[in-house]
C-alpha positions as CSV (number, residue, x, y, z in Angstrom):
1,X,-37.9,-43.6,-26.0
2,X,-34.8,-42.2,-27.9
3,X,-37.0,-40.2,-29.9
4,X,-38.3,-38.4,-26.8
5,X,-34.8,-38.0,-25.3
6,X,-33.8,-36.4,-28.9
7,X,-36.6,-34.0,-28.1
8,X,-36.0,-33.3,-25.1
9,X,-32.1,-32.0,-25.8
10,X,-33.8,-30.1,-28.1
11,X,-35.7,-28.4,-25.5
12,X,-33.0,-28.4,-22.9
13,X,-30.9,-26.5,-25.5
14,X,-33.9,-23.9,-26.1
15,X,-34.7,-23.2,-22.4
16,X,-32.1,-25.1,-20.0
17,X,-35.0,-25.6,-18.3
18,X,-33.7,-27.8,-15.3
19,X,-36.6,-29.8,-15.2
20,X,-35.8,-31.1,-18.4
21,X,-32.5,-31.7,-17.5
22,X,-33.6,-34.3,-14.7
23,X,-35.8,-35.9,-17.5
24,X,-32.9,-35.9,-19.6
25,X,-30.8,-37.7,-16.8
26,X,-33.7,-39.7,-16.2
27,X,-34.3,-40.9,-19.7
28,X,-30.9,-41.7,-20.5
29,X,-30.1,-44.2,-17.6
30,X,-33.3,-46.4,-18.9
31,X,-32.0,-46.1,-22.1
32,X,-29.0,-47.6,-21.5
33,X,-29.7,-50.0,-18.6
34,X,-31.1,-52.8,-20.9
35,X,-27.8,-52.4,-22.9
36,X,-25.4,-53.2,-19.9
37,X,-21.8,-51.5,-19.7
38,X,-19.8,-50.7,-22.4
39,X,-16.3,-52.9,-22.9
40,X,-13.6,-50.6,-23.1
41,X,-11.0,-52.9,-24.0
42,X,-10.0,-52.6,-27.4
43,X,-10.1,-48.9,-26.6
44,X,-11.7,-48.5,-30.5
45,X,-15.0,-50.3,-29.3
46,X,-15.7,-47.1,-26.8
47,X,-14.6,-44.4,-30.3
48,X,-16.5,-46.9,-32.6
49,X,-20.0,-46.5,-30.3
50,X,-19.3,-42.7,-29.9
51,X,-18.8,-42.0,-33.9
52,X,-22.3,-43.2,-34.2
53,X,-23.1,-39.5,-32.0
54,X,-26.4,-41.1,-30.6
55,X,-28.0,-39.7,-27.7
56,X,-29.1,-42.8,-26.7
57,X,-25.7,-44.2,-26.4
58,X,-24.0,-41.5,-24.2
59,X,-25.0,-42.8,-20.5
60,X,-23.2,-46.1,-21.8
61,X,-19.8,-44.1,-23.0
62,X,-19.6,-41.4,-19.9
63,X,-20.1,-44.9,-17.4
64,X,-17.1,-46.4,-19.4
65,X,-14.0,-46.1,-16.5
66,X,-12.1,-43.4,-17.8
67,X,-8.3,-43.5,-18.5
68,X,-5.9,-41.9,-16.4
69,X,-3.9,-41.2,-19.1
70,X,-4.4,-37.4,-20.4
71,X,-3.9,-38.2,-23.9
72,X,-6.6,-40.9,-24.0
73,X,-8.8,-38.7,-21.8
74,X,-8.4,-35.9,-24.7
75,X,-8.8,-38.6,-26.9
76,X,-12.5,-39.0,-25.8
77,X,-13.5,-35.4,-24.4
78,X,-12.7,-34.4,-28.6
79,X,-15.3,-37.9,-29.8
80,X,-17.9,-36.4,-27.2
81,X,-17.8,-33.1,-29.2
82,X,-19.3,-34.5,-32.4
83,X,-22.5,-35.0,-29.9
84,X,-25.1,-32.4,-29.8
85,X,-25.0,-30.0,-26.5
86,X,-26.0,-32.2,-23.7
87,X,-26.1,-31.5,-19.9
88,X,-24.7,-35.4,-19.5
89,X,-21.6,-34.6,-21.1
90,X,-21.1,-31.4,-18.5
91,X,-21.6,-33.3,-15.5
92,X,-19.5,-36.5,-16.4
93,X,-16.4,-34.0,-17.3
94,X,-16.7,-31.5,-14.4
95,X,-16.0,-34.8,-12.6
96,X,-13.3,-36.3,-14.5
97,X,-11.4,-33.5,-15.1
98,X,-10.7,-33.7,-11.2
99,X,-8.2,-35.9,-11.7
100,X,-5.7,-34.8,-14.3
101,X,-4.6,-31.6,-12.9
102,X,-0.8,-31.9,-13.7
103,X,0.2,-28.7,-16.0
104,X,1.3,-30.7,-18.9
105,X,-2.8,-31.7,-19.4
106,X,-3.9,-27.8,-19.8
107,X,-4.8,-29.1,-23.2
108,X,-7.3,-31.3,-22.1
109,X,-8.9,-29.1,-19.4
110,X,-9.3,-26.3,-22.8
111,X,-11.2,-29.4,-24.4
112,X,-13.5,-30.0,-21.3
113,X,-14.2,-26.0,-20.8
114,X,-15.1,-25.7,-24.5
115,X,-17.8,-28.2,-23.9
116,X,-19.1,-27.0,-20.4
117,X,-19.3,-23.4,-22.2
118,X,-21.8,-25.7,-24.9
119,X,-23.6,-26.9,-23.0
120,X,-23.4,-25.2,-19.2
121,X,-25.4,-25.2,-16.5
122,X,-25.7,-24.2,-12.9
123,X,-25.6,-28.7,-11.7
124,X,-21.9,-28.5,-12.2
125,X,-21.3,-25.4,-10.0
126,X,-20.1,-28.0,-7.3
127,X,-17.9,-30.0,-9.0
128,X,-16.3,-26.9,-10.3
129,X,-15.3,-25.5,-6.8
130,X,-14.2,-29.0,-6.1
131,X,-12.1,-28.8,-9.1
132,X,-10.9,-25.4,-8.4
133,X,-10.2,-25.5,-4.6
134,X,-6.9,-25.6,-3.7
135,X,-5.2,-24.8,-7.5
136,X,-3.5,-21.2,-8.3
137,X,-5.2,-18.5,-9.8
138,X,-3.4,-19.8,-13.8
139,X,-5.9,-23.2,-13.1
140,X,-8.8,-21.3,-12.0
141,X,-8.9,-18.8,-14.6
142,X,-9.1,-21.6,-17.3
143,X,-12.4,-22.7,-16.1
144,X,-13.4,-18.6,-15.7
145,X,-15.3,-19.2,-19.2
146,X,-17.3,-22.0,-18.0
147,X,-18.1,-20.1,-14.9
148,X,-19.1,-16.9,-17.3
149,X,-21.3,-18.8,-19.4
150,X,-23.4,-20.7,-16.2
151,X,-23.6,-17.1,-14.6
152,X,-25.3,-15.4,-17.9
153,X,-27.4,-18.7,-18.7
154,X,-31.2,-17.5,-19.3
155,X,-33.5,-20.1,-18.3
156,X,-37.2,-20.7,-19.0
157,X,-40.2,-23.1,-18.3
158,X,-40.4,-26.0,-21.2
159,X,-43.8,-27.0,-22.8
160,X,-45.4,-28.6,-20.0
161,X,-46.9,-31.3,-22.6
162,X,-43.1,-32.4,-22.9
163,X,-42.1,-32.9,-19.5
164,X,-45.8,-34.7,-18.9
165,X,-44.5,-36.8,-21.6
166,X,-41.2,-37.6,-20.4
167,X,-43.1,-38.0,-16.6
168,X,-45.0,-40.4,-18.0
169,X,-42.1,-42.7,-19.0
170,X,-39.5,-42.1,-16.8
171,X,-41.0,-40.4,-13.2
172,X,-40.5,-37.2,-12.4
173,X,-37.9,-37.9,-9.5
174,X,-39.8,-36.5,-6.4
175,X,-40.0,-39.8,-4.8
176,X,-36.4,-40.4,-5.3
177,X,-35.9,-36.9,-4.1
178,X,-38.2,-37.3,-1.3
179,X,-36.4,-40.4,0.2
180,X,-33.2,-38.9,-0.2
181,X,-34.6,-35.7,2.0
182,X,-35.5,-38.4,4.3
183,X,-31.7,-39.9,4.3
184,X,-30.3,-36.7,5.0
185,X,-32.2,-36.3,7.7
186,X,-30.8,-39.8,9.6
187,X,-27.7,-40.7,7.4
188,X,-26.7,-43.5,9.1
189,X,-30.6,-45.5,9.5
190,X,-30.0,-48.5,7.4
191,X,-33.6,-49.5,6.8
192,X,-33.7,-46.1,5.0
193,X,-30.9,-47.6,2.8
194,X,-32.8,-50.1,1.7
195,X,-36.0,-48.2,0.7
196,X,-33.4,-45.3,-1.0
197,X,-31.9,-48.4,-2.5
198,X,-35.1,-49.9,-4.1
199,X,-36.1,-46.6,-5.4
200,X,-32.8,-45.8,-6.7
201,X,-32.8,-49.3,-8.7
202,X,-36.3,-48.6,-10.2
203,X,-35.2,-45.3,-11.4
204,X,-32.4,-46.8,-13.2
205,X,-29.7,-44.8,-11.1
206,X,-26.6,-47.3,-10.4
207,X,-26.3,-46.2,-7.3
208,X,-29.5,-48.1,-5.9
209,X,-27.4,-51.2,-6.9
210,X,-24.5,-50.1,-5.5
211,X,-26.2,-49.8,-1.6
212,X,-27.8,-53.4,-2.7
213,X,-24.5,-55.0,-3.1
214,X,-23.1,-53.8,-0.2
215,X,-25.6,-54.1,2.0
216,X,-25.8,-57.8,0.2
217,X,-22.0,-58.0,1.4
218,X,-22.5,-56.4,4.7
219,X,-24.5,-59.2,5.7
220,X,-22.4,-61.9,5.0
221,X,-22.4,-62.3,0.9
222,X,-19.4,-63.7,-0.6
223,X,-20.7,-64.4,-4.1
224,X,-17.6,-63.7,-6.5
225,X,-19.6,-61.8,-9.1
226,X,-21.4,-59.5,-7.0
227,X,-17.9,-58.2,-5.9
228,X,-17.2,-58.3,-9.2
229,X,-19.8,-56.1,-10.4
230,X,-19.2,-54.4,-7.1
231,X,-15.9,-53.2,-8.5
232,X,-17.2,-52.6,-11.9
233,X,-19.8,-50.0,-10.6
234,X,-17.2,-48.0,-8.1
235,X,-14.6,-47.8,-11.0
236,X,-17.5,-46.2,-13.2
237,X,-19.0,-43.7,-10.6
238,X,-17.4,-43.5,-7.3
239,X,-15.7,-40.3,-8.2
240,X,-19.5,-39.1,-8.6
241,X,-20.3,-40.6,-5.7
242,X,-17.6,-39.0,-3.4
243,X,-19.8,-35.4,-4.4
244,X,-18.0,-32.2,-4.5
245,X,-15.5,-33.0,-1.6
246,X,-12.1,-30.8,-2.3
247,X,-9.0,-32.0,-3.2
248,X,-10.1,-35.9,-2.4
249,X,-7.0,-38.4,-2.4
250,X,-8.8,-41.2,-5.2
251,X,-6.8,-44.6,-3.6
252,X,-8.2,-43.0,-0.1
253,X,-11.4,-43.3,-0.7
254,X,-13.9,-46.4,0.6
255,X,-17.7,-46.9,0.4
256,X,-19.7,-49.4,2.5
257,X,-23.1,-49.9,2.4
258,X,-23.5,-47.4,-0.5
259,X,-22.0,-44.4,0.8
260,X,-18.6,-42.9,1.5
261,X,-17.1,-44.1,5.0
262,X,-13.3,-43.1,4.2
263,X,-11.1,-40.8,2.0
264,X,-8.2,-38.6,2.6
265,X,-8.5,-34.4,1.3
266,X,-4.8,-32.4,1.1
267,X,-7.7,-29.5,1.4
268,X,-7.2,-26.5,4.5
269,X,-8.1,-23.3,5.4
270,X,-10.2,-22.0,2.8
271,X,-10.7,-24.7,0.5
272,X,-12.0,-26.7,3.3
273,X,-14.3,-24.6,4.9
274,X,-16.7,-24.2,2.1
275,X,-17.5,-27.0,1.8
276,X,-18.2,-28.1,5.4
277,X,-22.1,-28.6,4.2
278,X,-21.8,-30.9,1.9
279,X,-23.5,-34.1,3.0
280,X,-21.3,-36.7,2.1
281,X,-19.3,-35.4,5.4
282,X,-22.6,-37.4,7.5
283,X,-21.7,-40.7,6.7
284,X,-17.3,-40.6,7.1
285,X,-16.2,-43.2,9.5
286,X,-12.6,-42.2,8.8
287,X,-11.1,-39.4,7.7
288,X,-7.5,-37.9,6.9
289,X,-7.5,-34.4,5.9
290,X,-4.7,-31.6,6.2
291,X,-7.0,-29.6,7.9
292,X,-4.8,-26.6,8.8
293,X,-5.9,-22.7,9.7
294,X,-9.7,-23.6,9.8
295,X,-12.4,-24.4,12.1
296,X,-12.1,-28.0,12.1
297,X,-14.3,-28.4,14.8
298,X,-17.3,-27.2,13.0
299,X,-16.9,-29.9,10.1
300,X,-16.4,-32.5,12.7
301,X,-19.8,-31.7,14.4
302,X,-21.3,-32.4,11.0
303,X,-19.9,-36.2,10.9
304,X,-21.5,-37.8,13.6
305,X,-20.2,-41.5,13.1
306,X,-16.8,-40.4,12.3
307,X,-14.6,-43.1,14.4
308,X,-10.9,-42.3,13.1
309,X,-9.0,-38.9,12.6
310,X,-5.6,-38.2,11.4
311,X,-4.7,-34.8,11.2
312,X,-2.0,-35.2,8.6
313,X,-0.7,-31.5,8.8
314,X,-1.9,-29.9,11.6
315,X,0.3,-28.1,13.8
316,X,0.1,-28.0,18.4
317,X,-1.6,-24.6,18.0
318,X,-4.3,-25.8,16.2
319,X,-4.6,-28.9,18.5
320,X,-5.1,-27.3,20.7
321,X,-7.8,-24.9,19.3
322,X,-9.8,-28.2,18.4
323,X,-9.3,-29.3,22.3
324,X,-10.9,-26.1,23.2
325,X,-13.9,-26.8,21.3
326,X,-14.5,-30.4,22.1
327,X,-15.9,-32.1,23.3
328,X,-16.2,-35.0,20.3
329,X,-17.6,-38.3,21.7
330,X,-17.6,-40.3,18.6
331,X,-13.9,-40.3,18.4
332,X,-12.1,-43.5,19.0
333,X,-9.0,-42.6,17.8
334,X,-6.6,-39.7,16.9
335,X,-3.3,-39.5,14.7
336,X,-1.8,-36.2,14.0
337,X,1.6,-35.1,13.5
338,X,2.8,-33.7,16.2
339,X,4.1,-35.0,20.0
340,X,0.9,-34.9,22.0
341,X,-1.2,-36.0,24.3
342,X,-4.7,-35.8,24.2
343,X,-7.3,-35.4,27.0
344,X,-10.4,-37.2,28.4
345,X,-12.2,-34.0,28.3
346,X,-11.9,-33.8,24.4
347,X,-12.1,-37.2,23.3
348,X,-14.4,-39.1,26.3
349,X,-14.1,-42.1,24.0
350,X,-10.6,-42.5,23.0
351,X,-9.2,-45.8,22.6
352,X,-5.7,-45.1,20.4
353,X,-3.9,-42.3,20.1
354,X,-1.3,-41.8,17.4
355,X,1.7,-39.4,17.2
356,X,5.7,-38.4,16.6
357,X,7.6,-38.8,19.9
358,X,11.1,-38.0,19.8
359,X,13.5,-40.8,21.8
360,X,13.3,-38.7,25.0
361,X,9.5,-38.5,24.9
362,X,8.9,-42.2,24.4
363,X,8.3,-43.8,27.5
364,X,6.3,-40.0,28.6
365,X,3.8,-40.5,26.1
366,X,3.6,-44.7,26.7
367,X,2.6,-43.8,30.3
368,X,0.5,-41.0,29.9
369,X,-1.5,-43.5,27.4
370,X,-1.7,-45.6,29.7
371,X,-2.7,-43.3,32.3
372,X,-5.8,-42.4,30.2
373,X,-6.7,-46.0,29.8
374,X,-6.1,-46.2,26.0
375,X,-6.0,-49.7,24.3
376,X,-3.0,-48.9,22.1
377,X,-0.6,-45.9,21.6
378,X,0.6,-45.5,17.7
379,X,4.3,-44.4,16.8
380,X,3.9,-43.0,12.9
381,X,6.5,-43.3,10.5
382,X,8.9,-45.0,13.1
383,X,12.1,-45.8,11.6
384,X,13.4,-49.4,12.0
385,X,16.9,-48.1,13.3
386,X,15.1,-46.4,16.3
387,X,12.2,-48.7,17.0
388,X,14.1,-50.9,19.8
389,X,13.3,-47.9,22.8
390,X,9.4,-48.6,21.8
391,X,9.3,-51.8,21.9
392,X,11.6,-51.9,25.3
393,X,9.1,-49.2,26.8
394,X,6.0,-51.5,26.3
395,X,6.0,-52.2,29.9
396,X,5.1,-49.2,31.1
397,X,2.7,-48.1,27.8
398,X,-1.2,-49.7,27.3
399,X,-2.7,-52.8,26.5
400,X,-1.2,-52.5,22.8
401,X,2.1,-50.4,21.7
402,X,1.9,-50.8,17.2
403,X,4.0,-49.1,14.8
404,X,3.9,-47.6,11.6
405,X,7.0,-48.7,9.1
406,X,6.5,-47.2,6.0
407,X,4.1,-50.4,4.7
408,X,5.0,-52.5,7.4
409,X,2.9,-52.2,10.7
410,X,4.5,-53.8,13.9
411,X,2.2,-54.7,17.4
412,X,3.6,-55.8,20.5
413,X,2.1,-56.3,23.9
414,X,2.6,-54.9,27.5
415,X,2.5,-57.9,29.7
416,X,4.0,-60.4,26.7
417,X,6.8,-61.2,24.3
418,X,5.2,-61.7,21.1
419,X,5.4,-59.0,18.2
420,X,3.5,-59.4,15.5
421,X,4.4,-58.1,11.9
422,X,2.6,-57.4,8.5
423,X,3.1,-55.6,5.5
424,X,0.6,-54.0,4.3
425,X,0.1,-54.1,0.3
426,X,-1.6,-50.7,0.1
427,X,1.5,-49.2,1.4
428,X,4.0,-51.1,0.1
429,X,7.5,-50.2,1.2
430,X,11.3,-50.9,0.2
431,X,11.6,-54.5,1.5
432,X,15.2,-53.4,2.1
433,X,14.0,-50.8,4.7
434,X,12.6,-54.0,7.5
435,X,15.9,-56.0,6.9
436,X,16.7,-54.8,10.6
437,X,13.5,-55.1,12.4
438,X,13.7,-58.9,13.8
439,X,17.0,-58.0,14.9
440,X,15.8,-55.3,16.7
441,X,12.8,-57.1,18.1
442,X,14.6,-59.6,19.4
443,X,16.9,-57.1,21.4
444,X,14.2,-55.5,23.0
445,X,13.0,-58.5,24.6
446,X,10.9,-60.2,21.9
447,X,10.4,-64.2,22.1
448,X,7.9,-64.6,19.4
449,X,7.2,-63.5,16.3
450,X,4.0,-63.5,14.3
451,X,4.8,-62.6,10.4
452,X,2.1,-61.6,8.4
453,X,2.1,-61.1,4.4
454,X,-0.1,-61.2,1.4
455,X,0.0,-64.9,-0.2
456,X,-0.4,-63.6,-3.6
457,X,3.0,-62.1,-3.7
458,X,5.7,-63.4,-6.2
459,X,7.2,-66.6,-4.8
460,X,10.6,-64.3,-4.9
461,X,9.4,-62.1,-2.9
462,X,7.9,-64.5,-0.3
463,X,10.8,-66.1,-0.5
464,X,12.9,-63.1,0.5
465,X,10.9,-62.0,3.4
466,X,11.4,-65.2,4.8
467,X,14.9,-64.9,4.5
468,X,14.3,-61.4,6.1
469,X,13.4,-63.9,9.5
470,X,15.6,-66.1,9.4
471,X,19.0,-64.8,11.0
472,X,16.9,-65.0,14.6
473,X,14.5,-68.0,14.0
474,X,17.7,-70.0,13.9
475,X,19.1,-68.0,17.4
476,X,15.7,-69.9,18.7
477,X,13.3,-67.4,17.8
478,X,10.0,-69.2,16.7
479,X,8.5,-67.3,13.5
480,X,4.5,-68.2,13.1
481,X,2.1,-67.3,10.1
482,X,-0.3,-64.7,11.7
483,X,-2.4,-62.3,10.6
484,X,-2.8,-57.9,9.3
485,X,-2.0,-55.6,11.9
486,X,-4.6,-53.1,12.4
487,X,-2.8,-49.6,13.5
488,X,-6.5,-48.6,14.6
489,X,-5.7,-45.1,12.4
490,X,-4.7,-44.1,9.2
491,X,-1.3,-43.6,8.2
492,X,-1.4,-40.3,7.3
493,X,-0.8,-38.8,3.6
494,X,1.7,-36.6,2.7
């Protein structure tokens, strides 16, 4: 079999036939399935494999995590260029170089163009306006000769013989192809899943494995090692799995039951609009995104299970732009930046809504949520100084009034005197900053506290945040274990 791949970069390189690039994809995944993944750790094991410069080899060195660290990532971008032009190496490094775009790693990004201009062709055109959107005209022009040498490529048919050959072997992808026409068309059918899945896994592509295991976990599974090989397969791919999304936040980004569900994009205007048509967008459950001086309403209609929106930077103008095109049924809950209120008529399924009241518009915004039947009403970045008017105004708010604290998330209830209190070890804040809050609580009528944090802290730090509670648990204040507070949006990026 690695004598028919060697052939058939010999005819890629002749033709760039795309056909033979699929069997070239193709081959190379059942190649290097038997072989498992490469160890990266000592890094030499992943330079020692690659100085070898066998075809056969490459699926195993591109699936490899990748470091984050520029120098490294040059480091292996200069092995890959011992190998002959391959259209493997093109799409694995359109996709990496995503995420070192600081100015300092221009170097690298010369490294990555000189092999795209090797080897191009038109698959990567995605990932490169991915890459591109959002970056200043010095950025863009640095991948111009990548861009020239796709747009001149001359392509013709390979020997038929040769692709019947490599057919023969590995498939020629148009049942794959065909279910995944058949996803598109109902994103969110599960039992689709698992046929994609199945098909997927015969044709060697990790990401029929991937819907397995989740799925698998979906349903209950708790086995240790398929989370563990869970997390070994998104730190190889998920940034090919996200697909040419613009200017994707990496530590935003969540998959569930082999697809994309969450992620944050700093992408507007622009940058965002073209790529509204992507299809990732169909499955996105939750989404942050700047957003600002586009048609957000027309990428919204496109995600027809998304359940939470922040709107990290959009302004009251454009709020109300998107209330003039709603409705949106789907959504269950808002966050944006600004002091707002939003309608029955937009959102017909609203549950929480999440702004930035000033003092004087607090106990406003607690009725009006109310009002509108809302479980819960969000107060974003609230600082601890200030929180004591919220909590006092619960009476006249919804079920649920919860707060956002830089890490820490606060809940308290209308008609009780509890407040419960986690910190949240995605977000994790200044322990200082909280040093006020049960003070604060307690002043605005709290009885009770429930005190959430992860167990797997340092016993230093548990020990401090207990020591955070205790100035009011000995004015009579009991403090109980409890559990995360769910803010029911997502805290937006900056």
């Amino acid at each position: 079999m690695t004598d028919l791949l060697d052939r058939l970069l010999v005819a890629w390189s002749l033709t760039h036939d795309p056909m033979i690039e699929e069997a070239i994809v193709r081959m190379g995944r059942a190649i290097a399935r038997p072989h498992g993944a490469l160890a990266t750790k000592p890094r030499a094991v992943w330079h020692e494999l690659a100085s070898a410069g066998r075809a056969g080899d490459l699926d195993r060195l591109l699936d490899a995590p990748w470091p984050e660290d520029g120098e490294l990532a040059l480091a292996r971008v200069r092995s890959l260029a011992a190998f002959a032009p391959d259209p493997r190496i093109s799409r694995k490094l359109a996709i990496i170089a995503r995420h070192h775009l600081t100015k300092r790693r221009v170097e690298l990004h010369e490294a990555i163009v000189a092999l795209l201009v090797r080897a191009p062709t038109p698959s990567i055109l995605p990932s490169l306006d991915a890459l591109e959107a959002g970056r200043g005209p010095t950025f863009v022009a640095v991948y111009q000769p990548a861009r020239h040498a796709i747009g001149t490529l001359v392509t013709r048919p390979a020997d038929p013989s040769l692709l019947a050959e490599a057919h023969a072997q590995v498939g020629d992808g148009r049942d794959v192809a065909a279910l995944w026409a058949a996803h598109a068309a109902e994103p969110n059918e599960l039992q689709r899943r698992v046929v994609l899945a199945d098909a997927l896994d015969l044709a060697n592509d990790p990401r029929g494995e991937l819907i397995q295991l989740q799925l698998a976990i979906a349903e209950g599974t708790t086995d240790r090692r398929l989370r563990a090989r869970l997390e070994r397969l998104l730190a190889a791919h998920a940034d090919d799995w996200c697909g040419a999304l613009p200017m994707v936040e990496r530590s935003s980004v969540r998959f569930e039951r082999g697809f994309l569900v969450a992620l944050h994009s700093h992408a507007s205007g622009a940058d965002l609009e073209r790529f509204f048509d992507r299809p990732e967008w169909a499955t996105v459950e939750q989404l942050s995104i700047a957003g600002h001086d586009c048609e957000l309403a027309a990428l919204l209609r496109r995600m027809p299970v998304l359940r939470r929106l922040t709107l990290a930077n959009t302004t009251g103008l454009e709020l109300k732009r998107l209330a003039s095109t709603g409705p949106f049924p789907a959504i269950q809950a808002v966050a944006s930046p600004t002091a707002w209120t939003p309608t029955r008529d937009v959102f017909p399924d609203l549950r929480v809504a999440a702004g930035y009241w000033s003092r004087a518009e607090v106990a406003i915004a607690q009725r009006a949520a109310a009002e509108l039947g809302l479980d819960a009403i969000v107060h974003l970045r609230c600082h601890v100084s200030s929180i004591g008017p919220q909590v006092a105004s619960r009476r006249v708010g919804p079920a649920e009034t919860r707060f956002d604290l830089g890490g820490w998330s606060a809940r308290v209830f209308r008609d009780s005197d509890v407040a419960e209190v986690s910190l949240d070890r995605t977000a994790w804040p200044g322990l200082g900053e909280i040093r006020s809050l049960p003070e604060r609580l307690v002043e605005s009528g709290i009885r009770r506290i429930r005190l959430y944090y992860p167990r797997d802290l340092r016993e230093t730090t548990q020990r401090y945040i207990r020591t955070l509670f205790e100035p009011v648990r000995s004015q009579g204040i009991p403090i109980a274990n409890g559990a995360p507070v769910d803010l029911g949006v997502i805290r937006p990026v900056c």
